[in-house]
C-alpha positions as CSV (number, residue, x, y, z in Angstrom):
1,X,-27.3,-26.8,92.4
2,X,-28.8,-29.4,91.0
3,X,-28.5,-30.6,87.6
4,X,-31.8,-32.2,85.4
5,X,-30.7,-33.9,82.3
6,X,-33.6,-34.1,79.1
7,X,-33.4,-35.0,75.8
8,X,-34.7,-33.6,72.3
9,X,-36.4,-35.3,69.7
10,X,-38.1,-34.6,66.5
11,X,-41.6,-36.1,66.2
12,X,-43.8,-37.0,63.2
13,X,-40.6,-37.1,61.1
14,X,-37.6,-39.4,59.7
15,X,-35.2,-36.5,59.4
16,X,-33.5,-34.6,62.0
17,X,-34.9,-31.3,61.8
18,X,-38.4,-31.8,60.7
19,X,-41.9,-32.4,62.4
20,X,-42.3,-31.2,66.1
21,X,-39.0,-30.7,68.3
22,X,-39.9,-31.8,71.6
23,X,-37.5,-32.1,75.0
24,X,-38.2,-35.0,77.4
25,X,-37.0,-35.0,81.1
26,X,-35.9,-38.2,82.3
27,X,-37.4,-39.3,85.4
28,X,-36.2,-37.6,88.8
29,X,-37.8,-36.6,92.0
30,X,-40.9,-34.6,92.5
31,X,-40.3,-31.1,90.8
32,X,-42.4,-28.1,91.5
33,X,-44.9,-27.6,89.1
34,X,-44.1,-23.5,88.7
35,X,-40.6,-24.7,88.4
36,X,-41.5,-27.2,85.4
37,X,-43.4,-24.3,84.1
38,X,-40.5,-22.0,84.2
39,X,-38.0,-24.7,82.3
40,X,-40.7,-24.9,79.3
41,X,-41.2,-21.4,79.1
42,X,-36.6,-21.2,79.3
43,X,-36.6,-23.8,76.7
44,X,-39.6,-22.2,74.5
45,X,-41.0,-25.4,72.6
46,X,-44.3,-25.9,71.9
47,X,-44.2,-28.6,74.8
48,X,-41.6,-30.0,77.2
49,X,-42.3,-33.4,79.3
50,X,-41.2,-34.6,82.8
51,X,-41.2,-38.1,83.0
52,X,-42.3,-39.3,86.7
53,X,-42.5,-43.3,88.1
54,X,-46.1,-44.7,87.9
55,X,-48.7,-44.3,90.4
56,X,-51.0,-46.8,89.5
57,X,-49.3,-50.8,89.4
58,X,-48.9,-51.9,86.0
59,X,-48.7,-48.3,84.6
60,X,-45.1,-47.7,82.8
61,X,-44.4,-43.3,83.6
62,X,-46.5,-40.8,84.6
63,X,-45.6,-37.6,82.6
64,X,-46.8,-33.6,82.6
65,X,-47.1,-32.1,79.5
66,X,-45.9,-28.2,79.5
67,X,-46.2,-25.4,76.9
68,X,-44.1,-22.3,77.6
69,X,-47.6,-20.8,79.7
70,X,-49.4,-23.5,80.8
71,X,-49.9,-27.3,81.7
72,X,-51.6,-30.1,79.4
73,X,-53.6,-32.6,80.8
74,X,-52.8,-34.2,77.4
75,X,-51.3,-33.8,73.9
76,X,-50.1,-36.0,71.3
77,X,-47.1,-35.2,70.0
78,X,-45.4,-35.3,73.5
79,X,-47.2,-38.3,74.5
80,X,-45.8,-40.0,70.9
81,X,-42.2,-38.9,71.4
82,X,-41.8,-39.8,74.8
83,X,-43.1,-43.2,74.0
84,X,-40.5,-43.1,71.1
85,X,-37.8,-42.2,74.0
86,X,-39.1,-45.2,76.7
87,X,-38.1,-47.9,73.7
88,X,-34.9,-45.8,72.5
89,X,-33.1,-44.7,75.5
90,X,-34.1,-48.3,77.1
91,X,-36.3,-46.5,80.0
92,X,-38.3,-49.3,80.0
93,X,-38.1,-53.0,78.8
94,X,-38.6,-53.4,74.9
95,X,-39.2,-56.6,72.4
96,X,-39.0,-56.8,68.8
97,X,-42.5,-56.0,67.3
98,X,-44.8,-53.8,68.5
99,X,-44.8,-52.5,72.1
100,X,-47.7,-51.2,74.5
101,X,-47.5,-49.3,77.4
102,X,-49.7,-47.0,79.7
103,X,-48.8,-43.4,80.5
104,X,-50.4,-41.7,83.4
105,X,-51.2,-37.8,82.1
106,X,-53.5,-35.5,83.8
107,X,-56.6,-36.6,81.6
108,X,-56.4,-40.2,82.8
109,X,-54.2,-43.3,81.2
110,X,-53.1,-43.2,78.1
111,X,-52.3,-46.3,75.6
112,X,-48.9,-45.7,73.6
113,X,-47.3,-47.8,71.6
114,X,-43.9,-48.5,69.9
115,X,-42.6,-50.5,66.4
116,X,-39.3,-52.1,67.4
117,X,-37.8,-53.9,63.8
118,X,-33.9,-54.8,64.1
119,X,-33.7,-53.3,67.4
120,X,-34.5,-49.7,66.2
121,X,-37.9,-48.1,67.3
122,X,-39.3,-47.1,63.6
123,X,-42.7,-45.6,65.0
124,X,-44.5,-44.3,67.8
125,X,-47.9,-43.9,68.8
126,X,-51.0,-43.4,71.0
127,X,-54.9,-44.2,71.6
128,X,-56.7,-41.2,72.0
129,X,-60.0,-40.2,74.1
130,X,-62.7,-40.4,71.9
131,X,-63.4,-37.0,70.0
132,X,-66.3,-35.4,71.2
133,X,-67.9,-33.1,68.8
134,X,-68.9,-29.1,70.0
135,X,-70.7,-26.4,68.9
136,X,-70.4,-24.9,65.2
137,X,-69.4,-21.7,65.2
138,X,-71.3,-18.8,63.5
139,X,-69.9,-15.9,62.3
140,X,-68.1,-17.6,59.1
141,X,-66.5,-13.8,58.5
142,X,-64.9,-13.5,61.7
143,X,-63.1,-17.0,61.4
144,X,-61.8,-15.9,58.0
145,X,-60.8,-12.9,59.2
146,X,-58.9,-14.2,62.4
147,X,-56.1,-15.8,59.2
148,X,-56.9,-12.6,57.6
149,X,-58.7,-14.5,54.7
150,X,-61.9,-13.6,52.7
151,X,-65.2,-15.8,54.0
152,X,-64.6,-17.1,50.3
153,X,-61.7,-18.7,51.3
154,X,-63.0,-20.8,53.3
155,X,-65.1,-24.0,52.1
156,X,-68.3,-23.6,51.3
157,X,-70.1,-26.8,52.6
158,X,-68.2,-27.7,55.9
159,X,-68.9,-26.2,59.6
160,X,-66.3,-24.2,61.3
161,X,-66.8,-26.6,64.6
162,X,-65.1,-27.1,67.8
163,X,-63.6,-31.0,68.2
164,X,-62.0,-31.9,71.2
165,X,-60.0,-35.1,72.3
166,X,-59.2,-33.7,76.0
167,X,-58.2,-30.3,74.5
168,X,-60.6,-28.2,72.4
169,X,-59.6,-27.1,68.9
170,X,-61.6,-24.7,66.4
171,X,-62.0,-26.2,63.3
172,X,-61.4,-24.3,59.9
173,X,-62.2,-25.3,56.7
174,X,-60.2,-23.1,54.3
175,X,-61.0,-24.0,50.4
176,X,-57.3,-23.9,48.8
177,X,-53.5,-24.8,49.6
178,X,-52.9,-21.4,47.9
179,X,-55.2,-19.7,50.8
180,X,-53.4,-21.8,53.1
181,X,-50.8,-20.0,52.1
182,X,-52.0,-16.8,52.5
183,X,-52.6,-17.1,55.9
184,X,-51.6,-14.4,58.4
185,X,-52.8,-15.1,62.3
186,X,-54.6,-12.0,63.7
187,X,-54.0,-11.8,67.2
188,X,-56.2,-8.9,67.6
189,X,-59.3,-10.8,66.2
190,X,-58.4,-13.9,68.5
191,X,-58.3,-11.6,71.6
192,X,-61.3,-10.3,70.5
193,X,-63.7,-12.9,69.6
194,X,-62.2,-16.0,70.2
195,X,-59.8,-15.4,73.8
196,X,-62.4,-16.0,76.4
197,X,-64.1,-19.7,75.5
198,X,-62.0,-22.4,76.2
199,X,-63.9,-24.2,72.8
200,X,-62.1,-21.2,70.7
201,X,-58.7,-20.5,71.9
202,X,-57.0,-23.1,69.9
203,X,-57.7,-22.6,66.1
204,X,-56.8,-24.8,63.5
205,X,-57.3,-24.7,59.7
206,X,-57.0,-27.4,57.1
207,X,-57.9,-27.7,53.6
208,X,-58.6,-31.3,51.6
209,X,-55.5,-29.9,49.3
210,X,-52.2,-31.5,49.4
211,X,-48.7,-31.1,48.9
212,X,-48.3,-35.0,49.1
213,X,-50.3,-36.6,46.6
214,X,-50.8,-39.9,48.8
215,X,-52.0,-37.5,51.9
216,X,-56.0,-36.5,52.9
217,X,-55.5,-33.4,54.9
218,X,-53.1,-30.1,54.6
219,X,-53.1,-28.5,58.4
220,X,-51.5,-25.1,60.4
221,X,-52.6,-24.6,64.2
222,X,-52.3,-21.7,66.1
223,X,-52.9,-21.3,70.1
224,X,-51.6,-17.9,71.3
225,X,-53.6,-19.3,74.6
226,X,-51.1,-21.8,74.9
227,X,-48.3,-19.4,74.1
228,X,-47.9,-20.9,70.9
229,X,-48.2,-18.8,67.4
230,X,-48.0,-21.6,65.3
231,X,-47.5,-25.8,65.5
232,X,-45.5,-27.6,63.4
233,X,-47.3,-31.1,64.3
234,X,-50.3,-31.2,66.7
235,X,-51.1,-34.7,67.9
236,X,-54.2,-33.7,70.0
237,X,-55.2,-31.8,67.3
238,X,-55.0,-34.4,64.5
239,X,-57.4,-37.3,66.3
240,X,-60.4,-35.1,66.2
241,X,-59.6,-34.0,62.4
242,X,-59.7,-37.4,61.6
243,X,-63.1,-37.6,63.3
244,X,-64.1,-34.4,61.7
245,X,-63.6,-35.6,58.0
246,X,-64.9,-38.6,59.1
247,X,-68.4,-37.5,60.4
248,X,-68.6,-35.0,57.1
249,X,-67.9,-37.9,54.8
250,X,-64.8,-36.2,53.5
251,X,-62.7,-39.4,53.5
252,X,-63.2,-43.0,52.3
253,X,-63.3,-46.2,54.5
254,X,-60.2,-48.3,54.1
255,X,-63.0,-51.5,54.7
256,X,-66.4,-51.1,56.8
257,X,-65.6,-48.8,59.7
258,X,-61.7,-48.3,59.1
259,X,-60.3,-45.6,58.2
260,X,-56.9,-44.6,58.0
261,X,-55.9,-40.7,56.9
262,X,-52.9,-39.3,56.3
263,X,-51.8,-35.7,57.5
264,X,-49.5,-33.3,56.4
265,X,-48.5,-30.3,59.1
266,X,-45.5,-27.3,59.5
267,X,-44.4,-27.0,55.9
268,X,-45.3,-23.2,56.0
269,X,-43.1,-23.3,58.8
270,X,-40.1,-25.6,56.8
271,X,-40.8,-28.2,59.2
272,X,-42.7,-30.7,57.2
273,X,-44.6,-33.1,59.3
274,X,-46.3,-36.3,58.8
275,X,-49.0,-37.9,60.8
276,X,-50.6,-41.2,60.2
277,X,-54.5,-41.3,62.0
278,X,-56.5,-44.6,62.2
279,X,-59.9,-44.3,63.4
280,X,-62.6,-47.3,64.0
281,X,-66.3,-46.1,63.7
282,X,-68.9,-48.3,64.4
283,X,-72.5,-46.8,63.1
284,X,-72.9,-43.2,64.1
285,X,-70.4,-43.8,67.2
286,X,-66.3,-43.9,66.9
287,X,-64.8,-46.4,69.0
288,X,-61.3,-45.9,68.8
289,X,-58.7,-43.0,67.6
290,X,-55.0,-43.9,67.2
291,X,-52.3,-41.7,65.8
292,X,-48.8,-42.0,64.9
293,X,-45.8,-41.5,63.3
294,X,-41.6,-41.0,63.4
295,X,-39.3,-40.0,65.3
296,X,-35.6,-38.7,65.5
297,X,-33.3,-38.1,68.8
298,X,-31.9,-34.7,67.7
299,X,-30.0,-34.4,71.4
300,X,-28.5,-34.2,74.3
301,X,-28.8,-31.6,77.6
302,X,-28.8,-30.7,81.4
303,X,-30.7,-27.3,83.3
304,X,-29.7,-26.3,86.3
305,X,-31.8,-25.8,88.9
């Protein structure tokens, strides 16, 4: 029997508790992949990681990103806590200041980075594909009725659109923080209408409404394709928000072609998490997308296998 040892940590937050939980394998021998499937589906969380040795020179891991039914070939919050781990469990040489490495995931190399200040890592983050922009979706009553909302509900002037950053989301503008509230996921509308296209699987609403008064965005994400009901903190999802407020002029420009948005995610869910997004945008084309935030080792464990 042998035993593979992983570690949980909390991502997008400063308390234990808070933001995503994610576990992170440490690096072993080749596993499987249906056996890797099988421990994320045993440990449930919305992803679980398996950190492998690099296959490219100069590259620092090579992970796979897991949901409990199927492989990622990217996504942010496990990219961002297991950079948080390489600095904090001293998998990989660290200096004060900030840190880059290059992760090898299934969509290609990935740019993280860390904040080491007093020898603690304060933040984590990554560089994201560039968001590429899909088609706008329709039928404004079915989307409200897949969060069993009125069309009214939703905001008038904005485009229910598919964004994607390596993994498509569905884009929902919903008018108020009290509709937010309101939301209830129909799973018999998604299996109807929205099951079968890979650009509508993953859903995710948002309103310009805030809990935080220093925040841009209020966010839920569902992806019952994923075997997910509902996300505290979605990385991949948050990069192509940005771009999305961006490209409907919903945000302001920190100076010319800057932008920096704050996003609030999981307090429905009484895990309250906090995303920082920073997107360059040179004329009509964005040229870079990097998201981050904190992180917290919650613990400690082994499977057997």
């Amino acid at each position: 029997m042998k035993a593979l040892n992983y570690i949980l940590v909390d991502v997008f937050t400063n308390q234990k508790f808070g933001g995503n939980p994610l576990a992170v394998f440490e690096e072993t021998g080749p596993l499987d992949p249906g056996l890797m499937q099988k421990i994320a589906n045993e440990l449930n969380l919305s992803e679980t990681v398996f950190v492998f040795p690099p296959t490219k020179p100069g590259n620092t891991k090579r992970i796979r990103i897991f949901t409990p039914r199927m492989e990622l070939p990217v996504a942010g919050h496990p990219t961002v806590g297991t950079a948080f781990l390489l600095g904090h469990e001293n998998w990989t040489v660290t200096r004060e200041g900030v840190n880059e490495w290059i992760l090898e995931e299934e969509v290609g190399d990935i740019q993280v980075y860390v904040h080491k200040e007093q020898g603690k890592m304060t933040r984590a983050g990554m560089k994201q594909p560039i968001p590429a922009f899909g088609d706008v979706f329709s039928d404004r009553e079915k989307a409200a009725w897949l969060l069993s909302l009125s069309p009214g509900d939703l905001h008038a002037d904005l485009p229910v659109q598919t964004v994607s950053s390596g993994v498509p989301f569905l884009y929902i503008p919903v008018r108020s923080l009290e509709a937010m509230k309101k939301i209830k996921f129909r799973n018999d509308v998604w299996k109807q209408w929205f099951a079968d296209r890979p650009e509508t699987q993953h859903i995710y609403a948002f309103t310009l409404e805030t809990v935080n008064p220093d925040f841009h965005v209020h966010g839920r994400m569902f992806a019952p394709a994923m075997g997910i009901m509902e996300d505290p903190a979605t990385g991949n999802a948050n990069g192509p928000l940005g771009a999305y407020l961006i490209q409907h002029s919903l945000v302001p420009a920190k100076e010319t072609g800057l932008y920096e948005i704050r996003s609030e995610q999981g307090i429905e869910m009484g895990r309250p998490s906090f995303i920082d997004i920073r997107i360059r945008k040179k004329g009509d084309a964005f040229e870079e997308v990097r998201l981050g935030g904190a992180c917290v080792k919650v613990g400690e464990g082994r499977i057997f296998v």
